[in-house]
C-alpha positions as CSV (number, residue, x, y, z in Angstrom):
1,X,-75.2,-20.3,-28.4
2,X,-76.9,-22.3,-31.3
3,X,-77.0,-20.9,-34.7
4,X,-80.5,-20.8,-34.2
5,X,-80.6,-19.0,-31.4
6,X,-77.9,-16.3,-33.2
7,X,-80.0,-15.8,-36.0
8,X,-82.7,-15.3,-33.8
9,X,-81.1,-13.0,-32.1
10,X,-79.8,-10.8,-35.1
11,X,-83.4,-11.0,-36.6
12,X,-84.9,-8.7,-33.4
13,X,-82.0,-6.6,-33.7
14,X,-82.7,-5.8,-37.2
15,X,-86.5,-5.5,-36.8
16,X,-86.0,-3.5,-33.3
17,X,-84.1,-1.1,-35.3
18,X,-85.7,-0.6,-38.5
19,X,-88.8,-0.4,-36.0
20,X,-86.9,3.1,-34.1
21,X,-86.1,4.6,-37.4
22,X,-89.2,4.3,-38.8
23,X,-90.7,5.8,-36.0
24,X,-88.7,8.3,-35.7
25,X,-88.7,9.3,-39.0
26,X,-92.9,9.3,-38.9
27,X,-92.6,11.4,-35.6
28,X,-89.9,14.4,-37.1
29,X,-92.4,15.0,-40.0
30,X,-95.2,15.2,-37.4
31,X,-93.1,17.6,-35.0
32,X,-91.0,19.3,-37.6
33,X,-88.1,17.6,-36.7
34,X,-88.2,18.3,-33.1
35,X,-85.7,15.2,-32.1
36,X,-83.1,16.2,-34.7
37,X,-81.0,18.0,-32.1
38,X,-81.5,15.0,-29.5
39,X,-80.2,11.7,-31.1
40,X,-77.0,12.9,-32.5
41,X,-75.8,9.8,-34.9
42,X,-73.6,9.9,-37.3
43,X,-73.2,7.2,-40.2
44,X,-69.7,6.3,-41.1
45,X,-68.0,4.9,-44.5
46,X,-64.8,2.9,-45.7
47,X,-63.3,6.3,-46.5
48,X,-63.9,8.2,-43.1
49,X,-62.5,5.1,-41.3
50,X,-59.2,5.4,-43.5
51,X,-59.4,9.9,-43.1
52,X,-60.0,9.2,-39.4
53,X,-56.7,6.3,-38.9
54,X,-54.7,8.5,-40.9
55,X,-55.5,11.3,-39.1
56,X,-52.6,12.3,-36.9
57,X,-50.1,10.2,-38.7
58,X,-50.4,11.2,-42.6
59,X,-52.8,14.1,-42.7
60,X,-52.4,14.7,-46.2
61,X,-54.0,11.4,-46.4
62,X,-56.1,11.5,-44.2
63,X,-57.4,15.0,-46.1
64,X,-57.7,12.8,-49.6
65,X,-60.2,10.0,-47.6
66,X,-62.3,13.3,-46.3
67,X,-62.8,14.8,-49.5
68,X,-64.2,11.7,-50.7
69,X,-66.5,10.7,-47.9
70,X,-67.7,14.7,-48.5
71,X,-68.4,13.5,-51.9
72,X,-70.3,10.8,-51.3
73,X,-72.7,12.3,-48.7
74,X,-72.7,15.5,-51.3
75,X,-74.2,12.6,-53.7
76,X,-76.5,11.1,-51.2
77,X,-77.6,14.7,-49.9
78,X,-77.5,13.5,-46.4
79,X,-76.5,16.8,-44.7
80,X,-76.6,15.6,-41.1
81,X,-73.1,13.5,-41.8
82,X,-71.6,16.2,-45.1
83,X,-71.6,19.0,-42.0
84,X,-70.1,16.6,-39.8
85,X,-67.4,15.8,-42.3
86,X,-66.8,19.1,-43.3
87,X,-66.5,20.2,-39.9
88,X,-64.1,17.0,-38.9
89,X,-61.7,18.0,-42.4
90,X,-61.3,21.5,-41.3
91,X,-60.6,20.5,-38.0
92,X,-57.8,18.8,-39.4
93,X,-56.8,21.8,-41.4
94,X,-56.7,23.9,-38.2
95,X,-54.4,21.1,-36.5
96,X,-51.9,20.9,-39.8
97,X,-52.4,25.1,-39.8
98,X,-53.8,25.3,-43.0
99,X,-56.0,27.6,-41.4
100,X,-57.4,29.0,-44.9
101,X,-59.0,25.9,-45.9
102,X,-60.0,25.5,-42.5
103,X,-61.7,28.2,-42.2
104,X,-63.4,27.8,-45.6
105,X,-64.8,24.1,-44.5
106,X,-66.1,25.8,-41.5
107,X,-67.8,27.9,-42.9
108,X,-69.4,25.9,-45.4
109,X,-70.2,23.4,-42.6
110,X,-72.2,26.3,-41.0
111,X,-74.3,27.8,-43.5
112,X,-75.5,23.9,-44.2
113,X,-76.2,23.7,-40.4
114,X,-78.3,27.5,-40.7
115,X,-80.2,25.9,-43.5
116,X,-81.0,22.3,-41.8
117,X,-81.5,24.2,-38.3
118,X,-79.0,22.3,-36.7
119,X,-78.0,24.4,-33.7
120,X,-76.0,21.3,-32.5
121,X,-73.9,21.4,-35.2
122,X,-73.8,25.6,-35.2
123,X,-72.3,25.7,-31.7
124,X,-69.4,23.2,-32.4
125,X,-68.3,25.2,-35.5
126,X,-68.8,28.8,-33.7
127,X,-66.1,26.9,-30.8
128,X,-64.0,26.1,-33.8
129,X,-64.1,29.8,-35.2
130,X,-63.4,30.7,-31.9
131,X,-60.1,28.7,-32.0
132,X,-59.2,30.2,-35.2
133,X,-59.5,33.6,-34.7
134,X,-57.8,33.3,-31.5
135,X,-54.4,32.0,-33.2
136,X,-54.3,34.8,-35.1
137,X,-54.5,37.0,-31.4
138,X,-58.2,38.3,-32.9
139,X,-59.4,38.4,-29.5
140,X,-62.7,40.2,-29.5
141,X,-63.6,37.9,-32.3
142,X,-62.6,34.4,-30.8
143,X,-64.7,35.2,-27.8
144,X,-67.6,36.3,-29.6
145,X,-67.8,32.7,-31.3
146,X,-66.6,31.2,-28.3
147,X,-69.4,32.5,-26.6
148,X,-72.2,32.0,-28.7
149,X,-71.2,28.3,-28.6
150,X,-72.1,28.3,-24.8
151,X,-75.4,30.6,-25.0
152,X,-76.7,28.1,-28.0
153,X,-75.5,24.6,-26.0
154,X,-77.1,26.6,-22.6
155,X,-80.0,26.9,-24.7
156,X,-80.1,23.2,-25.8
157,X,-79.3,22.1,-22.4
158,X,-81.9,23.6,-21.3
159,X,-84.6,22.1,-23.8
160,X,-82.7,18.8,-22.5
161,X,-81.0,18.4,-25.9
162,X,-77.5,18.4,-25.0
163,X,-75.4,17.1,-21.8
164,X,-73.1,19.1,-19.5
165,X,-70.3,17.9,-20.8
166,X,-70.8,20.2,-24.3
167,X,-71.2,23.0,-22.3
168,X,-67.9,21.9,-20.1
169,X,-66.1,21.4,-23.4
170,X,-67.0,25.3,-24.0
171,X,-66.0,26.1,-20.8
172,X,-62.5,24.7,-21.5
173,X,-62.1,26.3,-24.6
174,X,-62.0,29.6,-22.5
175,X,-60.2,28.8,-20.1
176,X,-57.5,27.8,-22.6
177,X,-57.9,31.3,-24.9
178,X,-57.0,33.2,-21.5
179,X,-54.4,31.3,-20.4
180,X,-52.7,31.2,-23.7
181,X,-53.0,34.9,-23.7
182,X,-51.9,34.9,-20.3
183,X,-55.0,36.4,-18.0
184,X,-54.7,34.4,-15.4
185,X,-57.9,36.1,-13.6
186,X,-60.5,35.0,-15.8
187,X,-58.7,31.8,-16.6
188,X,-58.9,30.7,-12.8
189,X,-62.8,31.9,-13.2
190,X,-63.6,30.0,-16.2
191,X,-61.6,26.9,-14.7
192,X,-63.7,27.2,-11.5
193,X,-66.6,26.8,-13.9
194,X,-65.6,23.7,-15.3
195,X,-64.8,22.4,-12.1
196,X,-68.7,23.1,-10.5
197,X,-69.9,21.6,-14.5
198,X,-67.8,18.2,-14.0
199,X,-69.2,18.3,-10.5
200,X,-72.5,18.2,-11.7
201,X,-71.9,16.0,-14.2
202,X,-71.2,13.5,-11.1
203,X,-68.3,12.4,-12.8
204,X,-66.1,11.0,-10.0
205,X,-62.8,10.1,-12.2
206,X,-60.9,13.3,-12.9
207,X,-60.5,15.2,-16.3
208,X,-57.5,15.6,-16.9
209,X,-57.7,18.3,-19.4
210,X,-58.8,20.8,-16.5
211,X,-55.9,19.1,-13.9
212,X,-53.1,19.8,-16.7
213,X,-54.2,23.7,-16.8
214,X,-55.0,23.8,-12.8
215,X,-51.2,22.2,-12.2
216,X,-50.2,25.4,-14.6
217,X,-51.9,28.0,-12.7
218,X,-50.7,26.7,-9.3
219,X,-47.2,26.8,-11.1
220,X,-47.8,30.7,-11.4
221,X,-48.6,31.2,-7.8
222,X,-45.3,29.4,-7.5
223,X,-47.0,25.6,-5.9
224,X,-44.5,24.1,-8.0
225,X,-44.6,20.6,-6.2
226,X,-48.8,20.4,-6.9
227,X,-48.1,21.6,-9.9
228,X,-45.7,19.1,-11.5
229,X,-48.2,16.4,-10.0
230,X,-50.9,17.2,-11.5
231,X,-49.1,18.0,-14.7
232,X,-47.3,14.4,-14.8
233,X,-50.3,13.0,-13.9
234,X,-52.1,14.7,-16.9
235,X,-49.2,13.6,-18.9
236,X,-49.2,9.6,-17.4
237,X,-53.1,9.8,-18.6
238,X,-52.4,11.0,-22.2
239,X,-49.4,8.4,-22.8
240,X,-52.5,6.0,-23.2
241,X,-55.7,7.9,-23.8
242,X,-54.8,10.6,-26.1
243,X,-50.6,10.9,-27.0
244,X,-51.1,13.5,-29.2
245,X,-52.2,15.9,-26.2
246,X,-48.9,15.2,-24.9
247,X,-47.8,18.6,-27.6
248,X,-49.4,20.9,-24.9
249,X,-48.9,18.8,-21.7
250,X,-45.1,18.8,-22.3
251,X,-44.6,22.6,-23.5
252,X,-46.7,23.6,-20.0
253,X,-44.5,21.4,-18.1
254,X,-41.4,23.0,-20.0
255,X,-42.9,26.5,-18.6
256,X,-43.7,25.5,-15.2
257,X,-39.7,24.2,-15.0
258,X,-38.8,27.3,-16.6
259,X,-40.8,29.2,-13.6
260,X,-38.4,27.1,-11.2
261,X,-35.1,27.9,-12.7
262,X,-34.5,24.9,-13.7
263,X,-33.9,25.3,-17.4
264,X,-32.6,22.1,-17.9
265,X,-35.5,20.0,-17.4
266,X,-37.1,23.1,-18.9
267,X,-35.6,22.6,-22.1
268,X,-36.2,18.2,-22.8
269,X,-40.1,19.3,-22.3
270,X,-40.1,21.9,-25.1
271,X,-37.7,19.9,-27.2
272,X,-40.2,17.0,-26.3
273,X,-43.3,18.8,-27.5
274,X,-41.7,19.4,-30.4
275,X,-41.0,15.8,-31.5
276,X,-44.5,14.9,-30.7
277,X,-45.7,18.3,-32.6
278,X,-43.8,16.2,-36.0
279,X,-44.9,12.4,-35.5
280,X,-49.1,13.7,-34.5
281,X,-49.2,16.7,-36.5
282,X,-51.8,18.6,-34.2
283,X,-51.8,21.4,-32.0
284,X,-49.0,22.9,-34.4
285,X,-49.9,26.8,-32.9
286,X,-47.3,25.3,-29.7
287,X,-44.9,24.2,-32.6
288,X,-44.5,28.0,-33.0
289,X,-44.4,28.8,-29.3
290,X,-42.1,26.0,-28.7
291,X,-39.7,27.5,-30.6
292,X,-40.3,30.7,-29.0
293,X,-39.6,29.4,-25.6
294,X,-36.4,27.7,-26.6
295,X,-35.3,30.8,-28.2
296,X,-35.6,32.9,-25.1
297,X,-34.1,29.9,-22.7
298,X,-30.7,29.5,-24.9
299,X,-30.6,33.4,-24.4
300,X,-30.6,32.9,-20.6
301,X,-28.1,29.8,-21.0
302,X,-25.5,31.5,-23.5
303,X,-26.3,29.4,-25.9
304,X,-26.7,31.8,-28.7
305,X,-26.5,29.6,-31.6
306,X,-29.3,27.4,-30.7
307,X,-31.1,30.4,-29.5
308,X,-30.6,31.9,-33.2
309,X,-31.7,28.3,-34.6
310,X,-34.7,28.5,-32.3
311,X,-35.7,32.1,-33.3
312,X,-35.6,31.6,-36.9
313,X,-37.8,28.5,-36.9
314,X,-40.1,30.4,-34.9
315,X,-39.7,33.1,-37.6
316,X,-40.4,31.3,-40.4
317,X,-43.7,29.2,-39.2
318,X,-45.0,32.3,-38.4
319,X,-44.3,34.3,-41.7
320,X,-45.5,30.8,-43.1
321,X,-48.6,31.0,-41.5
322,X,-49.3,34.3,-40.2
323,X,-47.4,36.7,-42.7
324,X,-48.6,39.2,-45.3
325,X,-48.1,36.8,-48.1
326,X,-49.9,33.5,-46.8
327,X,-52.6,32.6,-48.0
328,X,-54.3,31.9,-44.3
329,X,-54.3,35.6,-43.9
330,X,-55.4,36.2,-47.1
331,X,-58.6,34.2,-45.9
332,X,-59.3,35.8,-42.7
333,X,-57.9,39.1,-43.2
334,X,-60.2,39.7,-46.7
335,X,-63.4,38.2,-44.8
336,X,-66.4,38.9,-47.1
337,X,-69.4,38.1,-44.7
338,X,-70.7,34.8,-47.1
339,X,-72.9,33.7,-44.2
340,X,-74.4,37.0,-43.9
341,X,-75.6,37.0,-47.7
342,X,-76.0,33.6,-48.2
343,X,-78.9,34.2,-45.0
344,X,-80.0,37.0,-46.6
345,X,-80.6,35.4,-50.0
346,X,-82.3,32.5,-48.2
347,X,-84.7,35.1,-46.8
348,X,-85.9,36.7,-50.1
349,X,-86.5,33.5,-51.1
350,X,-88.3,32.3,-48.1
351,X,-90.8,35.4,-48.4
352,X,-91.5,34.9,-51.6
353,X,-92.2,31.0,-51.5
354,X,-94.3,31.8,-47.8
355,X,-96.8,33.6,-49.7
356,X,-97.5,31.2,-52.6
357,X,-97.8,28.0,-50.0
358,X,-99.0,30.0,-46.8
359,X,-103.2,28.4,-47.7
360,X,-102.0,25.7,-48.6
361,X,-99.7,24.9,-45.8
362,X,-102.1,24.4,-43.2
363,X,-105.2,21.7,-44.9
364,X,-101.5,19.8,-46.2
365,X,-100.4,20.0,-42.3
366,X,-104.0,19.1,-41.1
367,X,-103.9,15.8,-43.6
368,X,-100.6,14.9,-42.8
369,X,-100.9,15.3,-39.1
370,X,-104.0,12.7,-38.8
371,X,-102.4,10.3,-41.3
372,X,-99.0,10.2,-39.2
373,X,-101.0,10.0,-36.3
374,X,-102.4,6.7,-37.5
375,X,-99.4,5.1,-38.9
376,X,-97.4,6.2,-35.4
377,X,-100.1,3.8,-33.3
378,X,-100.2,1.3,-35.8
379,X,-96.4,1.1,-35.7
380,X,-96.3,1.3,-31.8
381,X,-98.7,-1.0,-31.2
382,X,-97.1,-3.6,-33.9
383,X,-94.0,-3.0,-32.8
384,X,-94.8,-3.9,-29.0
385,X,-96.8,-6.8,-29.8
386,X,-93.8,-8.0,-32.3
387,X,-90.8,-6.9,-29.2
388,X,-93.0,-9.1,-26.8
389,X,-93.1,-12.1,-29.1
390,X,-89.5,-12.7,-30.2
391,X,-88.2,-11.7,-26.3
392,X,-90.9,-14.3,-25.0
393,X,-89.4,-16.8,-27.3
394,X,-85.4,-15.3,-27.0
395,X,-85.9,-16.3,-22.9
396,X,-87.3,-19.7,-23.7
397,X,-84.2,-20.3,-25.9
398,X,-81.7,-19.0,-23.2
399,X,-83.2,-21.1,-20.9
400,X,-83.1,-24.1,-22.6
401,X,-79.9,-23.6,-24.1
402,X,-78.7,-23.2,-20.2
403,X,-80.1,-26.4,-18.9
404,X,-78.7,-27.8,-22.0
405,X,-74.8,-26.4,-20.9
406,X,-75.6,-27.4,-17.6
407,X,-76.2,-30.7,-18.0
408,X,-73.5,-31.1,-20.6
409,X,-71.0,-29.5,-17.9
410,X,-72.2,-32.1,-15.1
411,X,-72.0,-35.1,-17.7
412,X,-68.2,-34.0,-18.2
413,X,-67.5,-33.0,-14.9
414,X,-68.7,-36.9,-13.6
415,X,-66.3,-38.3,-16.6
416,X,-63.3,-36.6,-15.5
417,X,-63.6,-37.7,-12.0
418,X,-64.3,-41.3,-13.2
419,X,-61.5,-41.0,-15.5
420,X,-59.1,-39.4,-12.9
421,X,-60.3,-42.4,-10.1
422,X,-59.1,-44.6,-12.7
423,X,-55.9,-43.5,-13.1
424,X,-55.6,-43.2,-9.2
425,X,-56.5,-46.9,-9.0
426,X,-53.8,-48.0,-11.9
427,X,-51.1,-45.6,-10.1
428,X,-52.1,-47.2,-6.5
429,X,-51.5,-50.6,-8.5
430,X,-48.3,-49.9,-10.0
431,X,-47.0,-48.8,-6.6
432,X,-48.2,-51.5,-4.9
433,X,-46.3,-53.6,-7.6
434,X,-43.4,-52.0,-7.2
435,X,-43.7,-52.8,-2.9
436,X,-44.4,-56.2,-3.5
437,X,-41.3,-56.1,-5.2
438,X,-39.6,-54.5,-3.3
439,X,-40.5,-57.1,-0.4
440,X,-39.3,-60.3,-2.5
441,X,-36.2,-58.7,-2.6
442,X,-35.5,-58.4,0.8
443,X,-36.8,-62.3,1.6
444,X,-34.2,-63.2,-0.9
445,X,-31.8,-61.4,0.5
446,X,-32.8,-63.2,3.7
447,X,-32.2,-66.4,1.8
448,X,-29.8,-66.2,-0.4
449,X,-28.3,-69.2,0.9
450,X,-30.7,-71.1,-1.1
451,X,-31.4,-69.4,-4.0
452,X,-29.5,-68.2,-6.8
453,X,-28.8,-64.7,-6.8
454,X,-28.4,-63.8,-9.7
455,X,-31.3,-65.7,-11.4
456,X,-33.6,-64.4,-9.4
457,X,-32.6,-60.9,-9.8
458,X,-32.6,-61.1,-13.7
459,X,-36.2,-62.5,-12.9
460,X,-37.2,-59.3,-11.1
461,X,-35.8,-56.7,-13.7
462,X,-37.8,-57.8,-15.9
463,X,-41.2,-57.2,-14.1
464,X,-39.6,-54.6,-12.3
465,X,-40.3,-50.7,-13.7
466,X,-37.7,-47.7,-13.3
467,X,-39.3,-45.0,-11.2
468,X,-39.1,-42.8,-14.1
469,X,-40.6,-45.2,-16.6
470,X,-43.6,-45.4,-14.1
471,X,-43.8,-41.6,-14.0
472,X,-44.1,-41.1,-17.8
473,X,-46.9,-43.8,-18.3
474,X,-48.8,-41.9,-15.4
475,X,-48.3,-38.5,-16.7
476,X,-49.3,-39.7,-20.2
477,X,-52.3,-41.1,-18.7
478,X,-53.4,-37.5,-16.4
479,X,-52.6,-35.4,-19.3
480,X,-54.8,-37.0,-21.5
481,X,-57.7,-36.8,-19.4
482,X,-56.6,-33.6,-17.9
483,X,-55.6,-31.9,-20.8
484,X,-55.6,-28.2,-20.0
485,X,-54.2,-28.5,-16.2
486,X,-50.9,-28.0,-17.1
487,X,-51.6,-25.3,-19.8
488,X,-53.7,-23.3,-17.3
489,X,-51.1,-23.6,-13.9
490,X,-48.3,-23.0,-16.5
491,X,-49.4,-19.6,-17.5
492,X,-50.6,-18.8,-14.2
493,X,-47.2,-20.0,-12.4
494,X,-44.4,-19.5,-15.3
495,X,-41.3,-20.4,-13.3
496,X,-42.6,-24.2,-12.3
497,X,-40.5,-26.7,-12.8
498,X,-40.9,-30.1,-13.9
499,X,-40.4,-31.7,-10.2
500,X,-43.1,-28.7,-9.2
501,X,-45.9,-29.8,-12.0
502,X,-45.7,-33.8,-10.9
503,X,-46.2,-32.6,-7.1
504,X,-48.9,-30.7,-8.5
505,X,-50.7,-33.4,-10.8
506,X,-50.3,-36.0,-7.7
507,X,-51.5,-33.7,-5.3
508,X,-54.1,-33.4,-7.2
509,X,-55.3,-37.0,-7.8
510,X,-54.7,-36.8,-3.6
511,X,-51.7,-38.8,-3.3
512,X,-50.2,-39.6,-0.2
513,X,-46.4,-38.7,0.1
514,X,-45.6,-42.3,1.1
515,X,-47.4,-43.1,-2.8
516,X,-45.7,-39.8,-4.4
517,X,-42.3,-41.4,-3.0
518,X,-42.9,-44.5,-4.4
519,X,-44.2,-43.0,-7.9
520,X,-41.6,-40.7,-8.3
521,X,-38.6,-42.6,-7.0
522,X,-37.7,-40.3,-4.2
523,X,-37.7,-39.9,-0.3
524,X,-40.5,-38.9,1.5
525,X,-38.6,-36.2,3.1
526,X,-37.8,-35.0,-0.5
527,X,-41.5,-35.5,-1.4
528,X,-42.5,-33.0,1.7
529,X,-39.2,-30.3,0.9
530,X,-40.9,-30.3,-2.7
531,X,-44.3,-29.4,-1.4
532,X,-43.1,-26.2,0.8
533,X,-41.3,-25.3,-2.0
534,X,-44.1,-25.7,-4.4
535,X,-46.2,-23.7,-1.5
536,X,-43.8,-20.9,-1.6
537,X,-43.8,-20.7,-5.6
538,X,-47.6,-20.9,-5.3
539,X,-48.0,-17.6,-2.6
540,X,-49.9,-19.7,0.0
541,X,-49.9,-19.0,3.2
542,X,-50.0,-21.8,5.8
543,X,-53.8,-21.8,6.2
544,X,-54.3,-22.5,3.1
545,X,-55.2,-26.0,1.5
546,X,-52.8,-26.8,-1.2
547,X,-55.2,-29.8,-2.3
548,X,-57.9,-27.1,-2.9
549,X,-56.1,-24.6,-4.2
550,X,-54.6,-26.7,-7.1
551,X,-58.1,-28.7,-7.5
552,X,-59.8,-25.3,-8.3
553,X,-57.6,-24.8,-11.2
């Protein structure tokens, strides 16, 4: 692609775009925002790229870089991303179990969504609430927030402003809360759920989020085989997409074994999810029920002192996090309703200012209503007339720039083969050289009587080539007008040998085998044994052309 054509290019991006925003922008202030819960985009800065990197591996990090991004969008008042980055830092909390300052972050996050109306943003923070409370076994509570999540993404669904997938992300969250706290009833109910959502998401790959916890329930109705299938699957899928989901994967595969009797197996998958737990630092509530398991499986096996080890860890983590003095207890257990009297501030305030602007309100509407009106079709029609323009011109340069790579490609295409006929020719003449030679020698061996021998034989050395001298003038010849043959059959075939790459560069330039016996100073039989081996390192079968097979490389 020319330069041209690139900056072109770059050009109708940047005017397509500044084109959407603007009109976007004109057409919330006309509908009061009505799109803000549809195009969900997030901006993104130096510092959340380093929070976000950091994330799993040095939180404490990680937490630094999110503070900072929070303080620049603080400073730029751009609430859309500040509730996304408080929400994303007290996720990080909640996975490190600082669940004070999680819970804090949330919400702060949410009374900024309340204010902005973003119900978006609302239902992912009422899920996250619903994952706190439920690690500290608040049951009635976590399902409350867990389910107004799902009525407000129903309700955005609905109004087509959210997919399926938030509502199957809901959905899960349930399914997990019950299975945790081991009601298996309306865990299979919820999963069946997010089994008829993915169906009509028409998603055919699987999620494997709902295959690890339907391998776990078919390990309680004791379809152990199914289950460790679906589970190792699970597990296969998360080695690449998403290791640090391997925390729960291995502890529920640590259970199911533990279901089987085999306690062996039972105990590398809870030891495993505990090294994972301490290199991602996430899901660290299955640190403490790790421990737990371990604890009661040494008990089983008479192996009291790990057992005691086991316990005591399990202990401490939860006095750390879930004991009178910590400070995450403190936090939930003292709850002052701040979202309650931060709403009902907002709606003293509200009445008052409604009745000073209420007359006013509707001429400012009015006037801004018919001026956005005008600027929208001005901006449309521009914008169309200015899209039409640059694409008409954007094809014209493709095409041109085509014909041009074309022609360029033939041009080449016709100078290799020239070149290559060439070098055919010179080969053909050395060989024939090299017969005629050949032939002299034998009519002086015929008469030898009247010559002298050895006179004439000096005389032939020296216009006589070795076979491999011969060889190396060709192959400097075909690799320098063939330069990337033997790079490209190299890395395709790895274990060629040298014998196997001059078969190759003859066969080729379609040399005979009576010409590659001459070239290469061999037999023709050993010309034709180093083709059927070549063949065989090549995977051809016998129908295929080895001419046109190495040609098309």
């Amino acid at each position: 692609m020319t330069i041209l054509t690139i900056k072109k290019s770059s050009f109708l991006r940047k005017v397509i775009f500044h084109l959407i925003n603007i009109f976007l922008l004109v057409f919330s202030l006309v509908s009061n925002k009505v799109f803000s819960q549809e195009i969900r985009v997030y901006k993104t800065n130096q510092h959340m790229k380093k929070a976000e990197a950091l994330k799993y591996i040095k939180p404490d990090s990680s937490i630094y870089y999110f503070k900072k991004s929070i303080a620049l969008y603080t400073k730029e008042q751009d609430t859309l991303n500040l509730i996304n980055n408080l929400y994303e830092l007290s996720n990080l909390y909640a996975h490190t179990v600082d669940y004070g300052n999680s819970y804090d972050g949330y919400w702060k996050a949410l009374i900024l969504a309340d204010q902005s109306k973003d119900d978006y943003s609302k239902a992912n923070i009422y899920q996250a609430l619903g994952w706190l409370y439920s690690f500290y076994q608040r049951d009635e509570e976590a399902l409350k927030y867990f389910n107004l999540s799902l009525k407000i993404k129903k309700e955005l669904y609905q109004q087509k402003k959210t997919t399926l997938s938030y509502i199957l992300s809901d959905y899960f969250s349930i399914v997990n809360f019950y299975r945790v706290n081991n009601n298996l009833i309306s865990t299979r109910s919820y999963l069946d759920s997010c089994y008829l959502t993915q169906k009509k998401l028409n998603k055919k790959t699987k999620n494997f989020y709902l295959e690890a916890e339907a391998g776990y329930l078919e390990a309680t109705d004791n379809h152990f085989e199914s289950a460790i299938e679906k589970l190792t699957a699970s597990r296969d899928h998360f080695m690449i997409y998403g290791k640090s989901y391997l925390i729960v994967i291995d502890y529920l595969l640590g259970d199911v074994y533990r279901m089987m009797g085999d306690y062996r197996t039972s105990e590398s998958y809870y030891l495993s999810s505990l090294d994972l737990s301490r290199i991602y630092k996430s899901h660290s509530n299955y640190k403490v029920m790790a421990h737990e398991a371990l604890d009661k499986l040494y008990i089983k096996d008479y192996k009291y002192e790990k057992a005691y080890y086991h316990n005591n860890e399990a202990k401490i983590l939860n006095e750390k996090v879930f004991g009178r003095k910590s400070s995450n207890t403190r936090h939930l257990f003292e709850i002052k309703d701040r979202f309650r009297t931060q709403k009902e501030k907002e709606k003293e305030l509200i009445k008052e200012q409604r009745i000073a602007k209420l007359e006013s309100d509707d001429k400012i509407w009015f006037l801004q209503f018919i001026l956005m009106t005008v600027i929208l079709a001005f901006l449309v029609i521009y914008g169309f007339l200015l899209f039409k323009n640059l694409r008409r011109k954007h094809k014209m340069e493709k095409k041109t720039l085509a014909a041009k790579r074309e022609l360029e490609r033939q041009n080449n295409l016709e100078i290799l083969e020239l070149k290559n006929k060439e070098l055919t020719a010179s080969a053909l003449r050395l060989i024939e050289k090299e017969e005629f030679i050949a032939k002299l020698k034998t009519r002086f061996a015929d008469n030898k009587e009247n010559l002298d021998g050895q006179t004439v034989n000096k005389m032939l050395k020296t216009i006589q080539s070795t076979p491999g001298n011969n060889w190396k003038e060709f192959e400097a010849s075909f690799t320098a007008i063939n330069q990337s043959f033997y790079k490209k059959i190299k890395e395709r075939f790895p274990d060629l040998g040298q014998t196997d790459l001059k078969i190759c560069a003859l066969v080729r330039l379609n040399f005979s085998s009576k010409d590659m016996s001459s070239l290469l100073g061999i037999s023709i039989e050993s010309v034709h044994t180093s083709r059927y081996r070549l063949r065989k390192k090549l995977n051809l079968d016998r129908s295929d052309n080895l001419t046109e097979f190495i040609s098309s490389i």
